[in-house]
C-alpha positions, 0 to 999 in steps of 0.5 A: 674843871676849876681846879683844872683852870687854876692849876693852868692860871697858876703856871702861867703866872709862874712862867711868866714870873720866872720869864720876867725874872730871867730877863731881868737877870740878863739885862741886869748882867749886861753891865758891871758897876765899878769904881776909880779915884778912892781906895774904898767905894761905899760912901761909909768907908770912902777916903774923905775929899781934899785933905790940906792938914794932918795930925797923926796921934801916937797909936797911928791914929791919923786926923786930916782936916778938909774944907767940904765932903759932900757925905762925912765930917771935915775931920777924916778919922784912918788908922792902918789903911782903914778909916775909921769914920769922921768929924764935925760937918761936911763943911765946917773946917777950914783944912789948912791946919790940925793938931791935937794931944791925948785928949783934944783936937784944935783945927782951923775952922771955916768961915762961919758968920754965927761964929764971928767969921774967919781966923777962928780955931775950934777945940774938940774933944777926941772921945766924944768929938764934940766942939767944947771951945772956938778960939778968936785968932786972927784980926781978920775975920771976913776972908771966906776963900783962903786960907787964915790960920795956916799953921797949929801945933800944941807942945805941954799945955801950950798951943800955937797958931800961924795967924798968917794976914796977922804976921804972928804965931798966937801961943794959948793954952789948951783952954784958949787963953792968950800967953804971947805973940811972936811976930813973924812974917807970913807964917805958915806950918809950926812945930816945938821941939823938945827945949821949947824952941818954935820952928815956923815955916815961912813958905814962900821965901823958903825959910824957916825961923827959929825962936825960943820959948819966950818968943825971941828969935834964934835963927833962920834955916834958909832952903834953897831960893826954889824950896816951900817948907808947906809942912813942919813935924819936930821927931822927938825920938831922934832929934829931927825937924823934918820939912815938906817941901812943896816947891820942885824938890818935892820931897822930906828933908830932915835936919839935925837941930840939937846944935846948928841946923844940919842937912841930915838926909832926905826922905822921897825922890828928889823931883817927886812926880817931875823926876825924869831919872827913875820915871816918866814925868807926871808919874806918881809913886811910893815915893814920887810925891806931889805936894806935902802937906802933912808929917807924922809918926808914931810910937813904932816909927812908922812915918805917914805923909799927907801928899796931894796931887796939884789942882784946884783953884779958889774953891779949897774944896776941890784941891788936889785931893787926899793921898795918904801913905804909910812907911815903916821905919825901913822907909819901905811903903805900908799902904796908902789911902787916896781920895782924888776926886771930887766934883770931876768926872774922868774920860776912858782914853782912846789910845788905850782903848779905854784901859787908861782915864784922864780927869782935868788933871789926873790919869787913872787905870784899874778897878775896884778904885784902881791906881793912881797914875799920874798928876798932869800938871807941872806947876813950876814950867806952867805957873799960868794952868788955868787949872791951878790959877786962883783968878781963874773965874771957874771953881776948878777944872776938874773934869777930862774931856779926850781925843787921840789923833795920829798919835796926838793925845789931846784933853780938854778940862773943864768945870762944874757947869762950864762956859770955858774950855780949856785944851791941853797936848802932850810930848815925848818931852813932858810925859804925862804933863799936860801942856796948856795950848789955848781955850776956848773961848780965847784967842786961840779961837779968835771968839770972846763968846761964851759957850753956852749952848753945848760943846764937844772935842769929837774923835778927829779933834775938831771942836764943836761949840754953841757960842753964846747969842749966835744962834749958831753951832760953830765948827772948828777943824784941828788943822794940825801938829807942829815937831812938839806936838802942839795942836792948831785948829783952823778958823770956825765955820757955823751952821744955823742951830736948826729952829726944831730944837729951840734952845740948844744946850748940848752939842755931841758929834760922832765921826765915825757915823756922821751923827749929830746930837742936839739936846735942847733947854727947857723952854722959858728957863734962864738956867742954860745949864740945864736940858730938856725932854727933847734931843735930836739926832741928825745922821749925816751931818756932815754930809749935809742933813742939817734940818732934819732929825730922825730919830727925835728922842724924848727923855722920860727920867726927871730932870737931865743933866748931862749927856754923852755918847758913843757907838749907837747910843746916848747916855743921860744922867740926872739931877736932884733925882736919880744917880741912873745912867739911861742909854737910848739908841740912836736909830730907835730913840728907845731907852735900851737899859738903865744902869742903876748899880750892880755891885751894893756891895763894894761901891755906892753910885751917888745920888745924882750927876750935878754937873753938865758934863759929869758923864762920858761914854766911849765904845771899846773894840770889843763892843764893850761900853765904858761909862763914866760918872762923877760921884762927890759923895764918895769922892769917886767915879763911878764906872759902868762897863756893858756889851749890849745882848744884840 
């Protein structure tokens, strides 16, 4: 008889075992863990954050300089579309310049006080990638956000470094000791050619000057008025000094200068992205670039080109990102490696149905890192971008917000912990380009007040906004589209924030259901940037139930930080703790499913959400959710995709 009882315990244990188990593995298959914006997921593979230099070695080793990667070294190691690790920490690099020979690589360093500051170059050795040597270069050492030494080339035993506030190019050895200064109004990228001559690019007039080897000048090669020469690299094999040029060209140009400079050809589509002749505006291709920052070759021919996207403000870190590609000498495509995000998240588009991404200034499709679609901004029609303007007070506008209404796509991109809003439209005209029409606040919406107590653009375009100190939430109706497509809202109207919520930190409202979403504070803090345990959900707002919430959800997870929603559920990501994404269902208030990661495999999901609106939802019409996540360790978003069991 105990044996008996044993044996019945027994298996009741097991079955309830293998129950767990199997529901577990049911839950669990519900959703699928997926990337976008980094050609590899793991944070050990991934493309390193925001690349402004680059230096290839002979064998094709390619070395790009970065401000700030949040989980590798500034110095990005890759070699035939594979990277091969990093250099140095996370922060120590300026990324403006890099160079290197057989032995040694010298980059631009950040600002660092223990140092002696900024205008510093650093020597590392290439095998052991250790520092053994800081050269002193620059006269002014207290900048810490742009850019000082903005140029480096090494030629024979000499080393040569644009001193940009100093107005001279600083020539070293290797083993840092000074040999001359050559004057030279803003320099910027250098390069020697195989006579000793010094080439230095003068980006914003659009001129390059000559010089010879003891620093005499030679001649100016003038560009077009338009033209910015941002990246030099002199091809010895054929005699070529080929110019990057940043400015609405767009693309490589290649001189003769074995005699008087010569126009030989160009390499990439004459406009770049811009081009409307072989596609779409804003489209990026093989050969549509954006901003050239780096040229290099080896031995075989091969050509590599550094090409980011534009975006980004003061904050170096946040600009562009990486966009490597490879071509063989035939000029056809090898491959590319492309980091394009990083503190940034990116919204599914409603007129897809979810198939297409937009982050504050990127458009992006696929899996498994997906394609790189578009760059939305057009620098040149729209110099005054908040998300390209260095006075902008925000540290960049990295994060997309959608709405799509009769036709109308409408985007809102923002920053890190935002108090400003920014709308953007698009036009048959412009493409993929995103037209600044106003923000909020601003004139546009007649408020000065800071928005610090929640915001969403619903499906219908209207704006919802907790203005700062007006215990109020703040409706603005869109009132329309003119003949461009240019969106006007109507004047704001506001309702009390109800008194259950105590401080309010986040506004979501659902239109299809009437459903608003309050997230309130924590109560006595002073970081308006975070939320609370308590979120109310309010079914017919509209329609006139302002006061009384049902359900009221209780967030268990540590530390919220972020929220969004879509359908019947909200979704809550964390900070300081956790990268999971709960999902709580607006009717029960239970939390339904945590998304951790289902793919260890191929992507890693960060170690929290440190944004404010660093996570978007939206339902497809499949009944499949779509859930986004900003991740700046591997410089990607992490995509959750899950349809609920009932």
């Amino acid at each position: 008889m105990l044996f008996r009882n044993l044996r019945i315990r027994l298996l009741c244990v097991f079955l309830g075992v293998a129950l767990s188990l199997l529901y577990a593995h049911l839950s669990y298959a519900q959703y699928t863990t997926d990337w976008l914006a980094n050609t590899y997921g793991l944070d050990a593979s991934h493309v390193g954050n925001a690349a402004r230099s680059m230096w290839v070695d002979p064998s094709g080793v390619i070395y790009t300089s970065s401000l700030w990667d949040e989980d590798a070294g500034g110095v990005g190691i890759y070699q035939n579309g594979a990277t091969l690790g990093s250099m140095g920490a996370h922060n120590e690099f300026q990324g403006s310049a890099i160079t290197g020979n057989d032995t040694d690589l010298f980059v631009a360093l950040a600002f660092n006080s223990s140092l002696g500051g900024s205008g510093l170059v650093g020597r590392y050795n290439r095998s052991s990638q250790t520092r053994d040597l800081v050269i002193a270069v620059s006269a002014d050492t207290t900048e810490e956000k742009a850019d000082v030494i903005t140029g480096i080339t090494t030629a024979g035993d000499l080393l040569y470094v644009s001193d940009y506030p100093g107005n001279r190019v600083r020539v070293y050895t290797t083993d840092g000791a000074w040999q001359q200064d050559i004057s030279v109004a803003s320099p910027g990228a250098i390069a020697v050619d195989s006579s000793g001559n010094i080439w230095v690019a003068q980006k914003a007039s659009g001129a390059i000057q000559e010089f010879n080897a003891a620093g005499t000048a030679v001649t100016t090669l003038s560009l077009a008025s338009t033209a910015r020469p941002a990246s030099l690299y002199y091809d010895a094999t054929n005699g070529e000094l080929l110019v990057g040029d940043e400015g609405p060209d767009m693309n490589i140009k290649i001189f003769d200068i074995s005699g008087t400079p010569t126009l030989l050809s160009t390499f990439g589509t004459l406009g770049g992205y811009l081009d409307t002749t072989t596609g779409t505006k804003g489209r990026v291709g093989d050969k549509r670039f954006t901003r050239v920052h780096g040229i290099g070759k080896d031995t075989a021919g091969n050509l590599y080109v550094l090409n980011n996207p534009w975006g980004g403000t003061w904050d170096l870190g946040r600009d562009g990102g990486t966009d490597i590609h490879a071509y063989d000498k035939t000029g056809a495509l090898k491959w590319k490696l492309q980091g394009l995000n990083f503190e940034a998240v990116v919204a599914p588009d409603p007129a897809t149905d979810g198939v297409y991404f937009y982050s504050g200034n990127n458009i992006y499709t696929g899996t498994a890192g997906g394609s790189f679609i578009a760059n939305t901004i057009d620098p040149f029609t729209y110099p005054s971008d908040p998300r390209i303007d260095v006075t902008d007070p925000q540290r960049g506008e990295d994060f997309g917000q959608m709405a799509y209404v009769n036709g109308h796509r409408l985007l809102v991109a923002n920053g890190q912990n935002p108090d400003i809003f920014y709308l953007y439209y698009f036009s048959d005209a412009n493409g993929d380009i995103a037209i600044p029409v106003g923000s909020i606040p601003g004139t546009l919406f007649n408020t000065t007040a800071r928005i610090r107590d929640g915001f969403c653009i619903d499906s219908k375009g209207d704006i919802w906004a907790g203005l700062d100190k007006t215990s109020a939430i703040w409706h603005y109706p869109l009132a329309g589209f003119d003949s461009t497509g240019k969106p006007t809202w109507g004047a704001g109207t506001s309702t009390p924030t109800p008194a259950s919520i105590g401080t309010l930190t986040r506004i979501i409202y659902l239109v299809d259901s009437d459903t608003m979403i309050l997230a309130s504070g924590i109560t006595g803090s002073t970081d308006w940037t975070a939320i609370g345990t308590r979120v109310e959900v309010y079914h017919g707002w509209q329609a006139g139930n302002t006061s009384t919430p049902n359900p009221v959800i209780t967030l268990t997870g540590t530390n919220p930080k972020t929220i969004a929603a879509a359908g019947n559920y909200l979704f809550v990501g964390y900070v300081h703790t956790v990268p999971n994404i709960d999902a709580y269902n607006l009717t029960t208030g239970a939390n339904t499913i945590t998304f951790t990661n289902s793919n260890t495999s191929a992507v890693s999901v960060g170690n929290d959400v440190d944004s404010m609106y660093g996570i978007r939802a939206y339902l497809r019409s499949t009944g499949e959710y779509v859930v986004t996540k900003d991740n700046y360790n591997s410089t990607n978003v992490v995509v959750y995709h899950w349809t609920p069991s009932s």
